[in-house]
N, C-alpha and C positions, 0 to 999 in steps of 0.2 A: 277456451278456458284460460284465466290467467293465472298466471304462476308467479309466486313470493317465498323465499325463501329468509327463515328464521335462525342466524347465527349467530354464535357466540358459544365465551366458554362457562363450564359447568358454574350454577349460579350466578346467572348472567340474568334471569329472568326471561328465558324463551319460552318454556311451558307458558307463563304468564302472559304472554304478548300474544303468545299463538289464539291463546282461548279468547281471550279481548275479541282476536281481529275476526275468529270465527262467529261471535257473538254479534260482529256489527254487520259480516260481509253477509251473514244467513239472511239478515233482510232486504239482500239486494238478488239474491239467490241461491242455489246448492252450494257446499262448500266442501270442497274433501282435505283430507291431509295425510299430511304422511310423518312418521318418525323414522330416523334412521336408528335403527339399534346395533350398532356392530358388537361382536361376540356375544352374545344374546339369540338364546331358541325357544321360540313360541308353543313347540310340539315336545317336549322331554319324550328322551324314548323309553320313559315309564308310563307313557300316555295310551291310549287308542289309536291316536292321531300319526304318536312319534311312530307307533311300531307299525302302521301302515304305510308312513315315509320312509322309513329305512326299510322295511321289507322291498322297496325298490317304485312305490309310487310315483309318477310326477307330478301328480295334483293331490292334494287333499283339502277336501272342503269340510267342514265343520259347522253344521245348523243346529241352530238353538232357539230357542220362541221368539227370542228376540235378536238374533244375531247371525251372519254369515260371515265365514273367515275360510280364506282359501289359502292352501300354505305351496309354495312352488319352487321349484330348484334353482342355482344360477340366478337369483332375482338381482332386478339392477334397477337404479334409483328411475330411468326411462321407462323401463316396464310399468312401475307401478303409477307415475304421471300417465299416462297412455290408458291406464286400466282406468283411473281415476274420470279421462275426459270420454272414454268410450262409455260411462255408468251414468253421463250426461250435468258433470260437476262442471260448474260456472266460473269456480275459485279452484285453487289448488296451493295450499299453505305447507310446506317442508319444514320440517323441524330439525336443526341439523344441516348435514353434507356442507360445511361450508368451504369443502373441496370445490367442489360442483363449477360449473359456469353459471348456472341457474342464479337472476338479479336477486341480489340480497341486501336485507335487513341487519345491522352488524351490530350487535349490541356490547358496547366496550371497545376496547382498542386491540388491534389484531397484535398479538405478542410474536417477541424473537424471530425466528427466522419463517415464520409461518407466512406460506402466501397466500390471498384467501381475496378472488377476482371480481368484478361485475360487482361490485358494492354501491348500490343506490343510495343508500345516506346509513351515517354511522347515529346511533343512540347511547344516552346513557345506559348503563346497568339499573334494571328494578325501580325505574323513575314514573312517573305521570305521563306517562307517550300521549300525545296528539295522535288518539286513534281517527277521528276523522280524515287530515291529511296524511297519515299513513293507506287509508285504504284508496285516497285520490291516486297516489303512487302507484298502486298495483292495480289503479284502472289503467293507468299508461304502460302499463306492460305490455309485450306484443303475444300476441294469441298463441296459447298451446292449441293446435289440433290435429285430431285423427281421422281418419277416413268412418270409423262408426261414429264420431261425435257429428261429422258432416249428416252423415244420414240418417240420425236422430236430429237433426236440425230439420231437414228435410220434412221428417216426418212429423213436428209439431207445425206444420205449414194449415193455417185452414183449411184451404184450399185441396191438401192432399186426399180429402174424400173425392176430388174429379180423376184422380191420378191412378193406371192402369197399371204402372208398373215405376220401379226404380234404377235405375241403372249407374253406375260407378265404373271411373276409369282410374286404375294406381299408374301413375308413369316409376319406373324402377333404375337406375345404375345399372348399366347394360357391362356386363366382367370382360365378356370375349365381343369382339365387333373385327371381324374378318382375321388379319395377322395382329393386330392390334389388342393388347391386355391391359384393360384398364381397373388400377386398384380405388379412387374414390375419384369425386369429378369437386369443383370447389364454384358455385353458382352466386353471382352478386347480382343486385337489382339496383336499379334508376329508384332511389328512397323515395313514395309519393308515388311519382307516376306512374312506378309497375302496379302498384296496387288500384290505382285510377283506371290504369286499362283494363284490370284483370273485373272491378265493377263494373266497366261499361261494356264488356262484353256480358257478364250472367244478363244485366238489364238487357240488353237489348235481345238476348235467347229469349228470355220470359217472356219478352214480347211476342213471342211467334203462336200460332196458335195452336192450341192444344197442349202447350210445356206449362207447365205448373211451377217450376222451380229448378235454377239451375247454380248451383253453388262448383267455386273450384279456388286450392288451394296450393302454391307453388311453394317450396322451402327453399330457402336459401342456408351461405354454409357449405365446409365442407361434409358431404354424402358418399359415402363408403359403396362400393360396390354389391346390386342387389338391397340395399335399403332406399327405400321410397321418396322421388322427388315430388312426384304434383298429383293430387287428386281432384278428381271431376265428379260429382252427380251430378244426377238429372234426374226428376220425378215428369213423366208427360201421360195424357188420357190413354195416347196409343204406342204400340212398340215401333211400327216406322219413323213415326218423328221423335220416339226415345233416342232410338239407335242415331239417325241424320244426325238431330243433336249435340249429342253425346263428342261424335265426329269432329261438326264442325266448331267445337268449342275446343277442342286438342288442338285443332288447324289454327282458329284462329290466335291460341295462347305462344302456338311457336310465333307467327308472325304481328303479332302487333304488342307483346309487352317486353318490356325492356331491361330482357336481364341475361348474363353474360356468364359465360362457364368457361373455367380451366381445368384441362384435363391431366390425370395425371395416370401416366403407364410405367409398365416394365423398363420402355426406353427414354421416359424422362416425361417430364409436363410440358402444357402445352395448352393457350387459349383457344378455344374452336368456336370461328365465327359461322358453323354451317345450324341447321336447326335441328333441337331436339330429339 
């Protein structure tokens, strides 16, 4: 999924740009978005809704002929991108957070003492935008994904009616590892050719026979401890060469692509040349 974020300040024209770019990018595929509304509540607790949230709810959903809205606690601008590419959105448009590190769109010029990062090209206020070279932009974004968006990939495979079973592997931020306490790990790649290895490896699995499809995605970045480095599927006809698979595609991603991690603990950081 790619991700564009729409900033600026009030009457700047983002509602405006947002809908533009939805309107162009739907005909290239799904589009989701998100608003940020700070101090703003969807559910009043003179609702149905509000008074099943504060009665102590964690979820509440809300169906309507035409609509589903699910209201959830602690929301964070990640959660809802992540919600967005797990529902199988192509695009993913923000409105808002121009806090965020999320590349943006900046409409106006950033005022006073405001810092506001990862700015892809600055635009006028409420002007004639070049929506076509704005959506070329947010083709060059680098991919949001999630472990369900992979396996909804997976599963619009043609080919996945030969396919007996599915399989996924989450690599995770390991906390404790012997005397050792580690709080995030901070992972960089060879730009290009990690990504070069990491297709010649699924091709050459798909080659095998009986695997139907084998997708794997590695983050880079610093990764907090227990949140998710690299994900693997596999679709194959049978469960023994799901499983081999599955294996040797973990085997081969620690030794043949090229990307490097520094550690950081309780007693300090540190780069770790051993594997995975």
């Amino acid at each position: 999924m790619k991700v564009i974020c729409i900033a600026g300040y009030k009457n700047s024209g983002k509602t405006t740009l947002v809908t533009r770019l939805v309107e162009t990018l739907s005909k290239r595929g799904s589009v989701g978005t998100v608003k940020q509304m700070l101090h703003h509540r969807f559910n009043p607790e003179n609702t149905d809704t509000g008074k099943h949230f504060d009665a102590g709810a964690n979820i509440v959903a809300a169906i309507t002929d035409i609509e589903l809205v699910t209201i959830s606690r602690n929301p964070t601008l990640e959660d809802a991108l992540n919600a967005l590419a797990d529902s199988g959105a192509d695009f993913a448009i923000v409105e808002g957070a121009k806090s965020s590190d999320l590349p943006k769109i900046f409409l106006g010029e950033v005022e006073g003492s405001d810092e506001v990062s990862n700015i892809i090209i600055r635009l006028p206020v409420r002007s004639d935008w070049d929506i076509d070279a704005l959506v070329e932009l947010i083709l060059a974004q680098t991919e949001w994904v999630t472990l369900d968006s992979l396996i909804r990939k997976v599963r619009s495979n043609p080919d996945i009616r030969l396919s007996g079973g599915i399989a996924t592997f989450t690599g995770i931020v390991r906390r404790v590892n012997g005397d050792v306490e580690t709080t995030a790990i901070d992972f960089e790649k060879y730009e290009g050719v990690a990504d070069r290895a990491i297709e010649k490896i699924c091709y050459e699995l798909k080659e095998k026979d009986d695997i139907i499809d084998v997708l794997i995605h590695h983050k880079t970045g610093l990764i907090r401890s227990g949140q998710d480095i690299v994900y693997i599927v596999v679709a194959a006809a049978h469960r023994k060469e799901l499983f081999e698979t599955l294996v040797e595609a973990l085997e081969r991603i620690k030794e043949e692509v090229p990307i490097w991690k520094k550690e950081f603990t309780i007693e300090g950081d540190f780069w770790v040349h051993d594997k995975m």
